[in-house]
C-alpha positions as CSV (number, residue, x, y, z in Angstrom):
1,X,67.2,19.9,-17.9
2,X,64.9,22.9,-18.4
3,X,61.7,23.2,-17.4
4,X,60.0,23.2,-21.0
5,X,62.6,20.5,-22.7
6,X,60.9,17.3,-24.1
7,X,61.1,14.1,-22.4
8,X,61.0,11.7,-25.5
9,X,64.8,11.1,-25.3
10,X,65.2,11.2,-21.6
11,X,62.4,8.5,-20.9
12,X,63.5,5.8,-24.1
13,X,66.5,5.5,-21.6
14,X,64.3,5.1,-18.2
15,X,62.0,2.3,-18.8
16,X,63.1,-0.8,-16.8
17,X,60.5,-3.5,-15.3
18,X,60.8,-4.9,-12.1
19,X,59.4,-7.9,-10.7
20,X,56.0,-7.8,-9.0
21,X,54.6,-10.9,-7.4
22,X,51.8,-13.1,-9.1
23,X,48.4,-11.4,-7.8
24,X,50.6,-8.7,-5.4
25,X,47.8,-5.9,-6.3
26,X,44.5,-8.3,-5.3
27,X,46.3,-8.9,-1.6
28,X,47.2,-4.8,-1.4
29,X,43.4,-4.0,-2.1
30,X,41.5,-6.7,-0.1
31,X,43.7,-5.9,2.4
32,X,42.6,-2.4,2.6
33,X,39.2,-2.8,1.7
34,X,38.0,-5.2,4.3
35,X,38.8,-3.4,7.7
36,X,36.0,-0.3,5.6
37,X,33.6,-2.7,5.0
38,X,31.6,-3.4,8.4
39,X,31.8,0.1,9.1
40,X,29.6,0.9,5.9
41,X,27.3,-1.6,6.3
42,X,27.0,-0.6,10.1
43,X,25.4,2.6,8.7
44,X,21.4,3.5,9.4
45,X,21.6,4.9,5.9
46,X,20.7,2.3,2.4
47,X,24.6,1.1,1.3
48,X,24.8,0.2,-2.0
49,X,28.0,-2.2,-2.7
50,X,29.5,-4.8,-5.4
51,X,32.9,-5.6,-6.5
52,X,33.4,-6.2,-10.3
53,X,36.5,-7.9,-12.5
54,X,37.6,-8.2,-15.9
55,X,40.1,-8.5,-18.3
56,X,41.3,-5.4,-20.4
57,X,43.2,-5.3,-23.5
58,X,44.6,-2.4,-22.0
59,X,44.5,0.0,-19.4
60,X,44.4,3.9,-20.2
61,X,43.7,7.0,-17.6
62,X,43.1,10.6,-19.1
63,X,43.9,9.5,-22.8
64,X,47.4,8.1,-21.6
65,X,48.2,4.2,-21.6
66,X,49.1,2.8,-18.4
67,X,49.3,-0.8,-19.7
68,X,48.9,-3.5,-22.0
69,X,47.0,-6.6,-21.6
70,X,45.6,-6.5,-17.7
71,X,43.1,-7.9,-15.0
72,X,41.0,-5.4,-12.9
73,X,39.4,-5.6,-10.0
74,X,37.7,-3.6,-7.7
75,X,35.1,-3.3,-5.2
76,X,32.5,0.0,-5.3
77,X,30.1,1.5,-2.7
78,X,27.5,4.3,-2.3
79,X,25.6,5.6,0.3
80,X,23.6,8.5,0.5
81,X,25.7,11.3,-1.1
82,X,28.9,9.5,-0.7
83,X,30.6,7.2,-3.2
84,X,33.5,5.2,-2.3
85,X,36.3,3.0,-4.3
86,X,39.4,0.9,-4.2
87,X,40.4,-0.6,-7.2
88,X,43.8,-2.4,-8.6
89,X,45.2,-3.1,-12.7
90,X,47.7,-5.9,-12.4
91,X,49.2,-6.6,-15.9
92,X,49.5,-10.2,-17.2
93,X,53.3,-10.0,-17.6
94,X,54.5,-10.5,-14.2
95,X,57.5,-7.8,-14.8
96,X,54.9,-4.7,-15.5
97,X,53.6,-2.7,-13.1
98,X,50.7,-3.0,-10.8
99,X,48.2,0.2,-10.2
100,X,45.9,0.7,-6.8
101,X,43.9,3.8,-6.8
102,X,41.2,5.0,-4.3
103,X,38.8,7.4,-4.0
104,X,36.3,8.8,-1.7
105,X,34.0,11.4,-3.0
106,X,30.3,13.1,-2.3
107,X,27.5,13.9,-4.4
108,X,25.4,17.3,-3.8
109,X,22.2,18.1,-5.9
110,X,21.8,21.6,-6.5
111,X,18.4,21.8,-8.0
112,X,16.8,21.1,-10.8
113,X,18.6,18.2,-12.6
114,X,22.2,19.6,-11.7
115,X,24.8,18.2,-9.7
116,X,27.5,18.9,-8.1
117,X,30.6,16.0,-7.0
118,X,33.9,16.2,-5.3
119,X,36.5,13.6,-5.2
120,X,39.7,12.9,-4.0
121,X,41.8,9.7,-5.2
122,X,45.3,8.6,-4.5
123,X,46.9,6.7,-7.1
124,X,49.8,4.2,-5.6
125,X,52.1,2.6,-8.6
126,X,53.5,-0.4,-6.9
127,X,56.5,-0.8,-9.3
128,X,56.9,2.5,-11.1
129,X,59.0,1.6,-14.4
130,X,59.9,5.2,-15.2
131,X,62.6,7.0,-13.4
132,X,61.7,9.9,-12.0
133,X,58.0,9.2,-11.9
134,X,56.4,9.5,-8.3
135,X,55.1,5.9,-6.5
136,X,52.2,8.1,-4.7
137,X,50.1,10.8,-6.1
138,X,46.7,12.4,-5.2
139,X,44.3,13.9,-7.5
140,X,41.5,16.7,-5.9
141,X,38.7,16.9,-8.8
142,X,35.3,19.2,-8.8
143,X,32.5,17.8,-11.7
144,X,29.3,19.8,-12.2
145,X,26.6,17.6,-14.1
146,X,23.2,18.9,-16.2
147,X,21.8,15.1,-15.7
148,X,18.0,14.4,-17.0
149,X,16.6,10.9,-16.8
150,X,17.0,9.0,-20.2
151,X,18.6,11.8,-22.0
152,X,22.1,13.2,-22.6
153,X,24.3,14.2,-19.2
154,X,27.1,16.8,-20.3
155,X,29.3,17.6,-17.7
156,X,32.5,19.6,-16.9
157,X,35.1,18.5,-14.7
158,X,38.6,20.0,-13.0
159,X,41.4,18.4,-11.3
160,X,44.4,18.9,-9.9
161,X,46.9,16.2,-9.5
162,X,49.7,16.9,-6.5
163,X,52.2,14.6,-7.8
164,X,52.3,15.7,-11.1
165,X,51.5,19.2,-10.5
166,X,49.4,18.7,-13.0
167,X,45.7,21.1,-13.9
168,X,43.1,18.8,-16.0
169,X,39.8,20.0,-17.6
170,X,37.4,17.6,-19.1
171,X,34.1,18.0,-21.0
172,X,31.8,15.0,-21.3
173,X,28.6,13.6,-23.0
174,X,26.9,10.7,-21.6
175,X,23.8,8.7,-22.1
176,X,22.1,5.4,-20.9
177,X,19.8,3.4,-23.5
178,X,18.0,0.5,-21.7
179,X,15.6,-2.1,-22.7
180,X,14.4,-3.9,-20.2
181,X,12.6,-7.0,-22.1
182,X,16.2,-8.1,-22.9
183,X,17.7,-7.3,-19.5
184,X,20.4,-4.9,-21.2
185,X,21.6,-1.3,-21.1
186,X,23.6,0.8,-23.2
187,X,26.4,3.2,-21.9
188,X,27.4,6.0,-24.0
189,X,30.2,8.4,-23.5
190,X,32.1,10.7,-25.1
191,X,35.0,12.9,-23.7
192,X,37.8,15.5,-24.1
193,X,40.2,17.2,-22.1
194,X,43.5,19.0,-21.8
195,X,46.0,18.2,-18.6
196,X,49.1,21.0,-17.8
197,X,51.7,18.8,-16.1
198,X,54.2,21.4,-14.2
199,X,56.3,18.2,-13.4
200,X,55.7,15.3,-14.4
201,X,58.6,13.3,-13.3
202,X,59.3,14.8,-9.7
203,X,61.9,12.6,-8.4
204,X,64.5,13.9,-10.5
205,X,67.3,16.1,-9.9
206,X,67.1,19.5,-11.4
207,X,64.5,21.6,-12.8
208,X,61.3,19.9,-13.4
209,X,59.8,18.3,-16.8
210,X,56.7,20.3,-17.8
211,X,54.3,19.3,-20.5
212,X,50.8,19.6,-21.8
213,X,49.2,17.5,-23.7
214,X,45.1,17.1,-24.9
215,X,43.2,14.1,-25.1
216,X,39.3,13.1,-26.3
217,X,37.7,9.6,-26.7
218,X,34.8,7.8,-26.7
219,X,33.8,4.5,-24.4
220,X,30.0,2.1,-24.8
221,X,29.2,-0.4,-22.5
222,X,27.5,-3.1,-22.9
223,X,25.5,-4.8,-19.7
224,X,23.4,-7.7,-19.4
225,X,21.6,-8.4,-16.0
226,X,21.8,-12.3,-15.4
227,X,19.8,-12.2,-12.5
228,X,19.7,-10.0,-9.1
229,X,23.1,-10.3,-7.9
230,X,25.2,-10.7,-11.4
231,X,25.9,-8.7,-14.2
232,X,28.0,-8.8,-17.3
233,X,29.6,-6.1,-19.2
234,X,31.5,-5.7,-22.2
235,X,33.2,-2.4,-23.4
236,X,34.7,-0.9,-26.6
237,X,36.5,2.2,-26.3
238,X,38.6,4.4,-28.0
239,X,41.0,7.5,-27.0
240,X,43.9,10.0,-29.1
241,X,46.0,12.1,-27.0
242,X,47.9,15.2,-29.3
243,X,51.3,16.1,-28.4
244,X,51.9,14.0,-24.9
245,X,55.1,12.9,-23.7
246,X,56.0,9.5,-22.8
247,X,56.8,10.4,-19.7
248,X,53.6,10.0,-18.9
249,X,53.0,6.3,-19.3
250,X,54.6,3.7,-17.6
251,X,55.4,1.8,-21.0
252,X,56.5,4.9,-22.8
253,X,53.7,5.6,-24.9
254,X,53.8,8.2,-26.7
255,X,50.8,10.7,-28.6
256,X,48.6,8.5,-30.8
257,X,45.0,6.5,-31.2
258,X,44.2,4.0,-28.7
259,X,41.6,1.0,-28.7
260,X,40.6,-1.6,-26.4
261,X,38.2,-3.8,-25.2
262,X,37.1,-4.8,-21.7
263,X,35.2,-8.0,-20.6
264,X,34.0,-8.4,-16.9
265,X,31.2,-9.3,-14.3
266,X,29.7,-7.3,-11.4
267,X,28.5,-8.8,-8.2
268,X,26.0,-6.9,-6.4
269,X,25.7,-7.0,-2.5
Protein backbone atom coordinates (compact mmCIF):
# COMPACT_ATOMS: atom_id res chain seq x y z
CA UNK A 1 0.00 0.00 0.00
CA UNK A 2 1.33 3.50 -0.80
CA UNK A 3 0.85 6.33 1.01
CA UNK A 4 -1.35 8.20 -1.68
CA UNK A 5 -3.35 4.84 -3.10
CA UNK A 6 -7.22 5.05 -2.74
CA UNK A 7 -8.97 3.20 -0.19
CA UNK A 8 -12.40 2.50 -2.10
CA UNK A 9 -11.36 -1.14 -2.89
CA UNK A 10 -9.53 -1.85 0.26
CA UNK A 11 -12.45 -0.71 2.64
CA UNK A 12 -15.68 -2.57 0.39
CA UNK A 13 -13.71 -5.67 1.85
CA UNK A 14 -13.38 -4.30 5.68
CA UNK A 15 -16.79 -3.56 6.76
CA UNK A 16 -18.03 -6.14 9.23
CA UNK A 17 -20.52 -5.30 12.25
CA UNK A 18 -20.18 -6.61 15.45
CA UNK A 19 -22.54 -6.97 18.22
CA UNK A 20 -23.01 -4.09 20.69
CA UNK A 21 -25.36 -4.53 23.57
CA UNK A 22 -28.95 -2.83 23.70
CA UNK A 23 -28.27 0.77 25.26
CA UNK A 24 -24.17 -0.17 25.81
CA UNK A 25 -23.36 3.70 24.88
CA UNK A 26 -26.11 5.27 27.63
CA UNK A 27 -24.26 3.05 30.55
CA UNK A 28 -20.53 4.13 29.05
CA UNK A 29 -21.66 7.93 29.29
CA UNK A 30 -23.62 8.08 32.54
CA UNK A 31 -21.01 6.23 33.89
CA UNK A 32 -18.54 8.85 33.21
CA UNK A 33 -20.51 11.73 33.53
CA UNK A 34 -21.88 11.37 37.06
CA UNK A 35 -18.58 11.13 39.22
CA UNK A 36 -18.01 15.23 37.21
CA UNK A 37 -21.07 16.31 38.12
CA UNK A 38 -20.95 17.30 42.02
CA UNK A 39 -17.73 18.67 41.42
CA UNK A 40 -19.28 21.38 38.98
CA UNK A 41 -22.01 22.21 40.80
CA UNK A 42 -19.69 22.49 43.93
CA UNK A 43 -18.24 25.50 42.07
CA UNK A 44 -18.72 29.35 43.57
CA UNK A 45 -19.04 30.23 39.94
CA UNK A 46 -23.00 30.23 38.00
CA UNK A 47 -23.03 26.41 36.29
CA UNK A 48 -25.15 26.21 33.52
CA UNK A 49 -26.18 22.30 32.79
CA UNK A 50 -28.87 20.12 30.74
CA UNK A 51 -28.79 16.89 29.04
CA UNK A 52 -30.72 16.65 25.72
CA UNK A 53 -31.92 13.35 23.43
CA UNK A 54 -33.24 12.68 20.18
CA UNK A 55 -33.61 10.65 17.35
CA UNK A 56 -31.53 11.30 14.08
CA UNK A 57 -32.08 10.03 10.70
CA UNK A 58 -28.51 9.98 10.63
CA UNK A 59 -25.46 10.90 12.16
CA UNK A 60 -22.68 12.86 10.18
CA UNK A 61 -19.24 14.61 11.64
CA UNK A 62 -17.17 17.01 9.28
CA UNK A 63 -19.44 16.15 6.14
CA UNK A 64 -18.75 12.33 6.61
CA UNK A 65 -21.61 9.87 7.68
CA UNK A 66 -21.06 7.97 10.74
CA UNK A 67 -24.50 6.30 10.77
CA UNK A 68 -27.82 5.64 9.81
CA UNK A 69 -30.89 5.83 11.77
CA UNK A 70 -29.66 6.65 15.64
CA UNK A 71 -30.55 7.90 19.24
CA UNK A 72 -28.35 10.66 20.91
CA UNK A 73 -27.81 11.60 23.98
CA UNK A 74 -25.83 13.80 25.92
CA UNK A 75 -25.50 15.88 28.85
CA UNK A 76 -23.83 19.78 28.34
CA UNK A 77 -22.40 22.21 30.88
CA UNK A 78 -20.92 25.76 31.06
CA UNK A 79 -19.32 27.74 33.56
CA UNK A 80 -17.68 30.83 33.35
CA UNK A 81 -15.30 30.45 30.38
CA UNK A 82 -15.38 26.71 30.29
CA UNK A 83 -17.70 24.53 28.35
CA UNK A 84 -17.88 20.92 28.97
CA UNK A 85 -19.51 17.66 27.10
CA UNK A 86 -20.00 13.95 26.93
CA UNK A 87 -22.17 12.78 24.49
CA UNK A 88 -22.91 9.08 22.88
CA UNK A 89 -24.85 8.02 19.09
CA UNK A 90 -26.04 4.52 19.49
CA UNK A 91 -27.59 3.23 16.16
CA UNK A 92 -30.93 1.48 16.13
CA UNK A 93 -29.57 -1.74 14.54
CA UNK A 94 -28.07 -3.42 17.48
CA UNK A 95 -24.98 -4.75 15.12
CA UNK A 96 -23.67 -0.90 14.19
CA UNK A 97 -21.50 0.90 15.97
CA UNK A 98 -21.80 3.04 19.06
CA UNK A 99 -19.90 6.64 19.29
CA UNK A 100 -18.88 8.45 22.75
CA UNK A 101 -17.16 11.69 22.32
CA UNK A 102 -16.04 14.32 25.01
CA UNK A 103 -14.84 17.52 25.11
CA UNK A 104 -13.64 20.05 27.47
CA UNK A 105 -12.93 23.44 26.12
CA UNK A 106 -12.63 27.42 27.29
CA UNK A 107 -13.90 30.44 25.95
CA UNK A 108 -11.68 33.79 25.95
CA UNK A 109 -13.10 37.22 24.71
CA UNK A 110 -10.68 39.34 23.17
CA UNK A 111 -12.37 42.52 22.80
CA UNK A 112 -14.85 44.00 20.97
CA UNK A 113 -17.34 41.23 19.91
CA UNK A 114 -14.45 38.62 19.13
CA UNK A 115 -13.70 35.47 20.62
CA UNK A 116 -11.40 33.19 20.94
CA UNK A 117 -12.21 29.01 22.01
CA UNK A 118 -10.03 26.00 22.48
CA UNK A 119 -11.11 22.51 22.61
CA UNK A 120 -9.96 19.21 23.02
CA UNK A 121 -12.33 16.03 22.40
CA UNK A 122 -11.65 12.34 22.31
CA UNK A 123 -13.74 10.39 20.15
CA UNK A 124 -14.01 6.51 21.48
CA UNK A 125 -15.76 4.14 18.71
CA UNK A 126 -17.01 1.31 20.82
CA UNK A 127 -17.23 -1.26 17.95
CA UNK A 128 -15.18 0.16 15.07
CA UNK A 129 -16.54 -1.71 11.82
CA UNK A 130 -13.63 -0.71 9.55
CA UNK A 131 -10.40 -2.48 9.75
CA UNK A 132 -7.67 -0.52 10.26
CA UNK A 133 -9.62 2.38 11.78
CA UNK A 134 -8.35 3.49 15.29
CA UNK A 135 -11.06 2.73 18.60
CA UNK A 136 -9.51 6.17 20.28
CA UNK A 137 -8.76 9.39 18.76
CA UNK A 138 -8.30 12.95 20.04
CA UNK A 139 -9.01 16.09 18.15
CA UNK A 140 -7.08 19.64 19.46
CA UNK A 141 -9.16 22.60 17.70
CA UNK A 142 -8.61 26.58 17.88
CA UNK A 143 -12.00 28.79 16.66
CA UNK A 144 -11.79 32.56 16.42
CA UNK A 145 -15.48 34.11 16.36
CA UNK A 146 -16.60 37.97 15.05
CA UNK A 147 -19.98 37.34 17.17
CA UNK A 148 -22.61 40.53 17.45
CA UNK A 149 -25.84 40.10 19.21
CA UNK A 150 -28.72 39.28 16.68
CA UNK A 151 -26.64 39.34 13.61
CA UNK A 152 -24.48 37.03 11.60
CA UNK A 153 -21.35 35.16 13.63
CA UNK A 154 -18.65 34.04 10.88
CA UNK A 155 -16.04 32.13 12.34
CA UNK A 156 -12.78 30.16 11.38
CA UNK A 157 -11.79 27.16 12.96
CA UNK A 158 -8.48 24.57 12.88
CA UNK A 159 -8.06 21.19 14.16
CA UNK A 160 -5.88 18.62 14.32
CA UNK A 161 -7.01 15.07 14.81
CA UNK A 162 -4.09 12.61 16.48
CA UNK A 163 -5.61 9.54 15.35
CA UNK A 164 -6.09 10.32 11.96
CA UNK A 165 -3.28 12.59 11.54
CA UNK A 166 -5.54 14.49 10.06
CA UNK A 167 -5.34 18.92 9.61
CA UNK A 168 -9.10 20.44 9.26
CA UNK A 169 -10.12 24.04 8.43
CA UNK A 170 -13.63 25.17 8.61
CA UNK A 171 -15.34 28.50 7.79
CA UNK A 172 -18.78 29.15 9.23
CA UNK A 173 -21.87 31.55 9.15
CA UNK A 174 -24.30 31.47 11.83
CA UNK A 175 -27.31 33.42 13.01
CA UNK A 176 -30.12 33.20 15.73
CA UNK A 177 -33.73 34.59 14.83
CA UNK A 178 -35.97 34.58 17.94
CA UNK A 179 -39.47 35.60 18.61
CA UNK A 180 -40.32 35.53 21.82
CA UNK A 181 -44.30 35.92 21.68
CA UNK A 182 -44.24 32.29 20.33
CA UNK A 183 -41.53 30.97 22.61
CA UNK A 184 -39.36 29.96 19.45
CA UNK A 185 -35.89 30.58 17.97
CA UNK A 186 -34.27 30.01 14.73
CA UNK A 187 -30.76 28.56 14.28
CA UNK A 188 -29.01 29.16 11.14
CA UNK A 189 -25.72 27.77 9.92
CA UNK A 190 -23.82 27.41 7.24
CA UNK A 191 -20.33 25.67 6.78
CA UNK A 192 -17.34 24.53 4.78
CA UNK A 193 -14.21 22.88 5.22
CA UNK A 194 -11.33 20.84 3.92
CA UNK A 195 -9.65 17.90 6.33
CA UNK A 196 -5.81 16.38 5.15
CA UNK A 197 -5.99 12.85 6.61
CA UNK A 198 -2.05 11.69 6.74
CA UNK A 199 -3.54 8.22 7.83
CA UNK A 200 -6.58 7.48 8.18
CA UNK A 201 -6.68 3.95 8.91
CA UNK A 202 -3.55 3.58 11.38
CA UNK A 203 -3.84 0.08 12.57
CA UNK A 204 -2.76 -1.31 9.47
CA UNK A 205 0.37 -2.79 8.38
CA UNK A 206 2.43 -0.91 5.93
CA UNK A 207 2.61 2.59 4.81
CA UNK A 208 -0.26 4.66 5.81
CA UNK A 209 -3.59 5.58 3.76
CA UNK A 210 -3.54 9.38 3.09
CA UNK A 211 -6.52 11.33 1.80
CA UNK A 212 -8.12 14.67 1.55
CA UNK A 213 -11.28 15.31 1.01
CA UNK A 214 -13.69 18.90 1.30
CA UNK A 215 -16.86 19.19 2.73
CA UNK A 216 -19.75 22.26 3.13
CA UNK A 217 -23.31 22.14 4.43
CA UNK A 218 -25.86 23.86 5.96
CA UNK A 219 -28.00 22.91 9.41
CA UNK A 220 -31.53 25.16 10.98
CA UNK A 221 -32.90 24.45 14.18
CA UNK A 222 -35.90 24.79 15.21
CA UNK A 223 -36.60 25.30 19.22
CA UNK A 224 -39.67 25.82 21.15
CA UNK A 225 -39.43 26.68 24.97
CA UNK A 226 -42.29 24.59 26.74
CA UNK A 227 -41.67 26.05 29.92
CA UNK A 228 -38.46 26.78 32.20
CA UNK A 229 -36.85 23.48 32.30
CA UNK A 230 -37.96 21.84 28.74
CA UNK A 231 -37.30 22.57 25.32
CA UNK A 232 -37.94 20.99 22.02
CA UNK A 233 -36.00 21.04 18.88
CA UNK A 234 -36.18 19.92 15.54
CA UNK A 235 -33.42 20.13 12.85
CA UNK A 236 -32.98 19.90 9.00
CA UNK A 237 -29.69 19.73 7.69
CA UNK A 238 -27.89 19.07 4.79
CA UNK A 239 -24.00 18.29 3.95
CA UNK A 240 -21.73 17.12 0.37
CA UNK A 241 -18.32 16.00 0.87
CA UNK A 242 -16.04 16.07 -2.80
CA UNK A 243 -13.67 13.41 -3.37
CA UNK A 244 -13.63 11.48 0.38
CA UNK A 245 -12.86 8.04 0.87
CA UNK A 246 -14.83 5.57 2.47
CA UNK A 247 -12.47 4.90 4.77
CA UNK A 248 -13.64 7.49 6.52
CA UNK A 249 -17.05 6.27 7.61
CA UNK A 250 -17.88 3.47 9.54
CA UNK A 251 -20.63 2.28 6.90
CA UNK A 252 -18.43 2.94 3.94
CA UNK A 253 -19.91 6.04 2.65
CA UNK A 254 -18.43 7.33 0.10
CA UNK A 255 -18.35 11.35 -1.56
CA UNK A 256 -21.96 12.55 -2.09
CA UNK A 257 -25.10 14.80 -0.72
CA UNK A 258 -26.38 14.04 2.64
CA UNK A 259 -29.79 14.98 4.43
CA UNK A 260 -31.32 14.35 7.72
CA UNK A 261 -33.49 15.32 10.17
CA UNK A 262 -33.17 15.40 13.97
CA UNK A 263 -36.03 15.42 16.66
CA UNK A 264 -35.13 15.84 20.45
CA UNK A 265 -35.82 17.62 23.85
CA UNK A 266 -33.49 19.54 26.23
CA UNK A 267 -33.75 19.53 29.97
CA UNK A 268 -32.32 22.35 31.67
CA UNK A 269 -30.88 22.07 35.29
Amino acid sequence: MTPHQTTEHIVSSQIATRPLAQFRALHLVLLAVTPVLPALHASDRSLLLEANTAFASRYVYRGVERSAENWQFAVEGENAGWRGRVGAVQNFDADATAEIQSTLGYVWPIGGNWALAARGTHFWYVDAPVEGAPSHSFEGSVELSWDFPGKWRPAVEFAYDIGFRSRAVELSLARTFSYAPWRTALEFRAYGGHVIGEDILPDTTGSGTYDAYTYFGANSRLRYRINAQWDARLELSMAQTINQAPAWSPLGSRSGARAWIRIGAVLRF
